[in-house]
Structure formats: C-alpha cells, structure tokens
C-alpha positions as CSV (number, residue, x, y, z in Angstrom):
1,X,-4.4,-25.5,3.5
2,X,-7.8,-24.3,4.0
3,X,-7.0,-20.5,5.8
4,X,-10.0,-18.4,7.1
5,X,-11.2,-14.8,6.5
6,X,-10.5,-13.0,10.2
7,X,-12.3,-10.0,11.1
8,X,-10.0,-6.4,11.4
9,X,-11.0,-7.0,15.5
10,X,-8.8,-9.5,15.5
11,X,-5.6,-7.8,13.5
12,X,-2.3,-7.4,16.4
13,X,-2.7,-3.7,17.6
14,X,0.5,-2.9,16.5
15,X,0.5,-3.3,12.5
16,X,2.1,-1.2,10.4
17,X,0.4,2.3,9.0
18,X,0.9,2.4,5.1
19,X,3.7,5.5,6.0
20,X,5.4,3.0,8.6
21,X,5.4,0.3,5.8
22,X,7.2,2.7,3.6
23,X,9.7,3.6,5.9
24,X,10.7,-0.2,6.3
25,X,10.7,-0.6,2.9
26,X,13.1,2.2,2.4
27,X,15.1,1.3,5.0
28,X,16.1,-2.1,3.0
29,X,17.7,-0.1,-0.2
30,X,21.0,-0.5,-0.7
31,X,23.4,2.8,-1.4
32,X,23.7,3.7,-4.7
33,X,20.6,1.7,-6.1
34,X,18.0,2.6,-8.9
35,X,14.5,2.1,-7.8
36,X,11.3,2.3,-9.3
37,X,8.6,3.0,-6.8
38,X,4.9,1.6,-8.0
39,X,2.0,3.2,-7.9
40,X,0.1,3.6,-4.4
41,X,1.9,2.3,-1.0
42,X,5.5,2.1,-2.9
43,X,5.6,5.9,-3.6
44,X,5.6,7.1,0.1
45,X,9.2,5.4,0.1
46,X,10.4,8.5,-1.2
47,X,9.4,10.6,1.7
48,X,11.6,8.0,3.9
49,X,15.1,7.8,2.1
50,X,18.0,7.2,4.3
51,X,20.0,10.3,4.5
52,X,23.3,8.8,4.5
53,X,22.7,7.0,0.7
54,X,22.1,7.9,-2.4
55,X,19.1,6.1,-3.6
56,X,18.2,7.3,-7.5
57,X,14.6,7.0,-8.0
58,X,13.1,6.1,-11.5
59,X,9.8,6.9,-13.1
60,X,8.5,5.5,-16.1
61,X,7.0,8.8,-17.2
62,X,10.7,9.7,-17.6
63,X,12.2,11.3,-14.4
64,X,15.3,10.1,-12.9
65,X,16.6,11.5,-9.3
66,X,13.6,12.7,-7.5
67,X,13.1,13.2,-3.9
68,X,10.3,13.6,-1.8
69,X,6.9,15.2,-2.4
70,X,7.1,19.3,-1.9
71,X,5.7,21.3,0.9
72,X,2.1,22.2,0.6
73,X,1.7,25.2,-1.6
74,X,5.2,24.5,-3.0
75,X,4.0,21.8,-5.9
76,X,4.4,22.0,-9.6
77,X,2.6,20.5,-11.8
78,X,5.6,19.6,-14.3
79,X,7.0,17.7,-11.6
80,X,5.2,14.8,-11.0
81,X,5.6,10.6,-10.7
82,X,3.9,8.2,-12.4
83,X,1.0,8.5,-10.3
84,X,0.7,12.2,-11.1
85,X,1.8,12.8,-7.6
86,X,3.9,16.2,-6.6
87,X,7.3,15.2,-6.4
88,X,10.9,17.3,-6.1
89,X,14.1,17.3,-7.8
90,X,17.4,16.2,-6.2
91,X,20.5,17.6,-7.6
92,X,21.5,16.2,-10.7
93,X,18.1,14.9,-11.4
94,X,16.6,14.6,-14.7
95,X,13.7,14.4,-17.5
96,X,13.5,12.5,-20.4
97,X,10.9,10.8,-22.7
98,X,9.2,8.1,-21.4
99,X,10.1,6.0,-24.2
100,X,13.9,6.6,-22.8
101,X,12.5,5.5,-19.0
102,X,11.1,2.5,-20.5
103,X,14.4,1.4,-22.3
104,X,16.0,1.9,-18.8
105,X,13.3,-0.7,-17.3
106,X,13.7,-3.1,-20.2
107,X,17.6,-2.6,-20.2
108,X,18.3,-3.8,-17.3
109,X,19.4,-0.8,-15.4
110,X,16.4,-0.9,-12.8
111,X,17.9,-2.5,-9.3
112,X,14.9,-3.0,-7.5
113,X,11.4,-2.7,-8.6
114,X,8.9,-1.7,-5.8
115,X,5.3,-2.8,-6.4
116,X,2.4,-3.0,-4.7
117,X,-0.2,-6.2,-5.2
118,X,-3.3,-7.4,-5.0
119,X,-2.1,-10.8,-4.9
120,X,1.5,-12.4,-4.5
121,X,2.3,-16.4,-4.3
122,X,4.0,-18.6,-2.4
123,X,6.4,-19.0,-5.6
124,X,6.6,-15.3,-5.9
125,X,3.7,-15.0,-8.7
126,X,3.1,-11.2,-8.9
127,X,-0.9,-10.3,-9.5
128,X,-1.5,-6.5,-9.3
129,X,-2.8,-4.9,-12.5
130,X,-6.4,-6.2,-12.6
131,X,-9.0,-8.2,-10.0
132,X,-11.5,-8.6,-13.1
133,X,-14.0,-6.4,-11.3
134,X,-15.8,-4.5,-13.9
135,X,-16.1,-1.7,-11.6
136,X,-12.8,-1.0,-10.9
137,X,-10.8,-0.5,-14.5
138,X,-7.4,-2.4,-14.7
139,X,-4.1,-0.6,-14.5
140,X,-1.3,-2.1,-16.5
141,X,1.0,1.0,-16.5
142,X,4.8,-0.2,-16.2
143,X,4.2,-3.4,-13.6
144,X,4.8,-6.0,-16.4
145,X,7.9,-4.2,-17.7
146,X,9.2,-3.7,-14.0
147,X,8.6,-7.2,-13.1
148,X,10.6,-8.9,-15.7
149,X,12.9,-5.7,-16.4
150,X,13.9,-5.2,-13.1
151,X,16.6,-6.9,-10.9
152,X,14.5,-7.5,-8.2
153,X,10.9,-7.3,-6.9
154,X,9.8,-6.3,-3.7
155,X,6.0,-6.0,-2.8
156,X,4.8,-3.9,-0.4
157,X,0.7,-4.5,0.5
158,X,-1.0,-5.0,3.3
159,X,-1.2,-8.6,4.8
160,X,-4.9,-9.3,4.2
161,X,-7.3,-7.8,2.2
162,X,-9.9,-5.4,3.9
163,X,-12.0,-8.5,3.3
164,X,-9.9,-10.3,5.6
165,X,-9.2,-12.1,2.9
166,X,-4.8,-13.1,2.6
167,X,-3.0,-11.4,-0.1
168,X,0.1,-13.9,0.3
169,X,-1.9,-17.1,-1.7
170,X,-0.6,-20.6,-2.7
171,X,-2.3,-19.6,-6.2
172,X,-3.0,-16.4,-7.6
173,X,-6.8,-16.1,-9.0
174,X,-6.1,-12.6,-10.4
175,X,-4.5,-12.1,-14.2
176,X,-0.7,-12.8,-13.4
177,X,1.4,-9.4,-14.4
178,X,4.5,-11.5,-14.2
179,X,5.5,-15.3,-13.1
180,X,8.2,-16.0,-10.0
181,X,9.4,-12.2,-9.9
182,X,9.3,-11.4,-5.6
183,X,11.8,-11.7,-4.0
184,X,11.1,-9.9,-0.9
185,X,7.3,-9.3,0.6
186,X,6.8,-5.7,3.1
187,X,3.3,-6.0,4.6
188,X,1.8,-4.3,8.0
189,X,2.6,-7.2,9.7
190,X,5.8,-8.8,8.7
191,X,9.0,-9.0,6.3
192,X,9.1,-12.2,3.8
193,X,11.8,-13.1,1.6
194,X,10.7,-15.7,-1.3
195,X,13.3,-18.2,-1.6
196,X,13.1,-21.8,-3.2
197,X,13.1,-23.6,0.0
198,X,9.6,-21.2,0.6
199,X,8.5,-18.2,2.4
200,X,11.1,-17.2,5.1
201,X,9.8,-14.6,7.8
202,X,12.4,-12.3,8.7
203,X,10.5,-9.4,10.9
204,X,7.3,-9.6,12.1
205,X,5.4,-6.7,14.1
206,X,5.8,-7.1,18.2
207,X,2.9,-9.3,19.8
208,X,2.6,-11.1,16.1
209,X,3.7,-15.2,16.2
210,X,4.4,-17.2,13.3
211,X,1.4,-19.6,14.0
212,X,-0.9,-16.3,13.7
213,X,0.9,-15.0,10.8
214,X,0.5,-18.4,9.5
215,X,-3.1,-18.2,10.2
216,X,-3.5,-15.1,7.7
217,X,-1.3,-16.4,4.9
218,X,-2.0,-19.4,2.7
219,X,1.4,-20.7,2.0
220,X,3.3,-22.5,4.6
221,X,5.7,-20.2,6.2
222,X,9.6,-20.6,7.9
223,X,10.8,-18.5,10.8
224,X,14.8,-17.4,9.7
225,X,16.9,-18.1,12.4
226,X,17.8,-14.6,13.2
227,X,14.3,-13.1,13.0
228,X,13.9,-9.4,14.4
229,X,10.7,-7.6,15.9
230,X,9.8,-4.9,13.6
231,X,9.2,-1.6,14.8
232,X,9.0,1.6,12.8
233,X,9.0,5.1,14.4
234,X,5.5,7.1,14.9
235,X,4.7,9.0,11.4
C-alpha cells in the first residue's frame, strides 16, 4: 500500500489535543492497575485519573503512587518522574532505588506500560527510542525494559507525523525498542487495538471515516462492530 504524506489543512477539525489524548488514555485503566507512564504525551495521564479507582503509578527512577503534577509555586524538586517533571504524592506512596523500580518492570509487576512512539506496526512493532538523526540524541531510558517487562503496551502518539508522514507503518524503519509488544494504539484521531486478525478501530474522532483514517495509516485497517465516536471534554 503506497499511503501519501497529507498536509495539516487537511487533518478532521476535531482531533485530539495531546491533554484530550491523555484523558482517553486514562480513561481506559482498569481499577487497581500499576502503570508506567513514558516519557512525553503518556505522563499528562496522571493529571486525568479517574476519581473513583485507584490507579498506582510507577516510575523507573523509583517512585510508586504518585498523582498529578503540583500547583504552580507548590513543586519540589525531590519529587519528580522520570522525565524530571513536578509530580505529587498520594497517600501511601513511596521512594525507592531505581534499581528496586527496575526489578518491578522486569518482574512482572507492571500492568500496563504507557509509551509514546515514533513508529508502531501493523504487528505491534514498537520504535520510539531513536529516529537515527544525529541531531536529535537517542533516548533508551526504561522503553525496552517496559516493553518486554510489562503486561501490556499501549501507545499514545499522534496519528501522523508533523511531516504528514503515518506513524502506524506496515514496517518500522526506526531501531525496534521491542518486537509485537502494542496492544492498544491512542492517537488524536482514533483508538486501535492490535490483534492477530490486524488493526481493529474501536473510536475514531467525530467527522473521521475509516476510508480517511485508512488514508493516513499504512496497514490495512477493520472497523469493530461496536465502534464509538470519541469525544473528550475541553482541557
């Protein structure tokens, strides 16, 4: 399938904002789960936590139980997530070596891994720590340790590149961080599980079809039976 770069003109009105995407993503975690939030889109999911679960969130630089960022002016700088962003303390929360947080990953323990990616496959390839640009230095941090740690991997990214270019390939061209990890894709315009039949939409933004989403992705794509509109709240 040869798919075509589309200019940002052209992208349905009513996509997703990176804060909308996170609350869509945190809307999917089950009560009582571990997560991992990546670095970048992922780590706004802890602003958006149901209120009526208890989500634990993990950090590989060895915090467990943390909740959203703090108020302006309220930060400290001992409490921070793995992208050295502000975060707070729910009760019962705690520290630990990273070593420790690491052995939780590698363990087992991790429910759901939430990455973000520069690339994800039709098979549910995982690319997100490098692009080979020389100019932008490559970030292994946790991702490969998540992806084959974790129970499940969920991506959250935008649709297409800024390029235009789709992120959801037949074949990755990026270093692979891990091999058929995703199981579930969040972008700005749509909800994908990865299943071994193939990509199955679930949600998709209003005004979006699955012939235009199709358009913008490389692998061929399903519509599941009982596919919703998705519509998050203004944030």
């Amino acid at each position: 399938m040869v798919v075509e770069t589309v200019d940002a003109s052209q992208m349905p009105p009513n996509k997703l904002s990176r804060k909308q995407l996170a609350w869509r993503a945190a809307r999917e975690i089950p009560d009582g789960s571990y997560v991992n939030l990546g670095i970048g889109i992922p780590t706004q999911c802890a602003d958006h936590l149901p209120d009526d679960r208890e989500i634990l969130l993990h950090s590989e630089n060895g915090v467990l139980g943390f909740g959203p960022r703090p108020l302006e002016g309220q930060e400290d700088p001992d409490l921070v997530n793995a992208g050295k962003q502000p975060i707070t303390m729910l009760p019962g929360g705690s520290y630990f070596v990273h070593s420790d947080a690491f052995a939780m990953i590698r363990g087992g323990h991790i429910d759901i891994a939430m990455l973000g990616a520069f690339q994800v496959s039709g098979s549910g390839d995982l690319a997100n720590w490098t692009t080979d640009n020389p100019t932008f230095p490559p970030g292994v941090g946790g991702a490969m340790d998540l992806a084959a740690g974790a129970k499940q991997v969920w991506v959250m990214t935008d649709h297409v590149t800024r390029k235009g270019e789709p992120k959801i390939v037949n074949k990755c061209s990026y270093p692979l961080t891990s091999a058929g990890c995703v199981k579930r894709i969040f972008t700005d315009l749509a909800v994908i599980d990865v299943t071994p039949e193939g990509l199955v939409v679930r949600e998709m933004v209003p005004g979006m079809t699955l012939s235009a989403l199709q358009a913008l992705t490389e692998p061929p794509l399903s519509q599941a039976d009982d596919c919703k509109e998705l519509v998050a709240p203004e944030l």
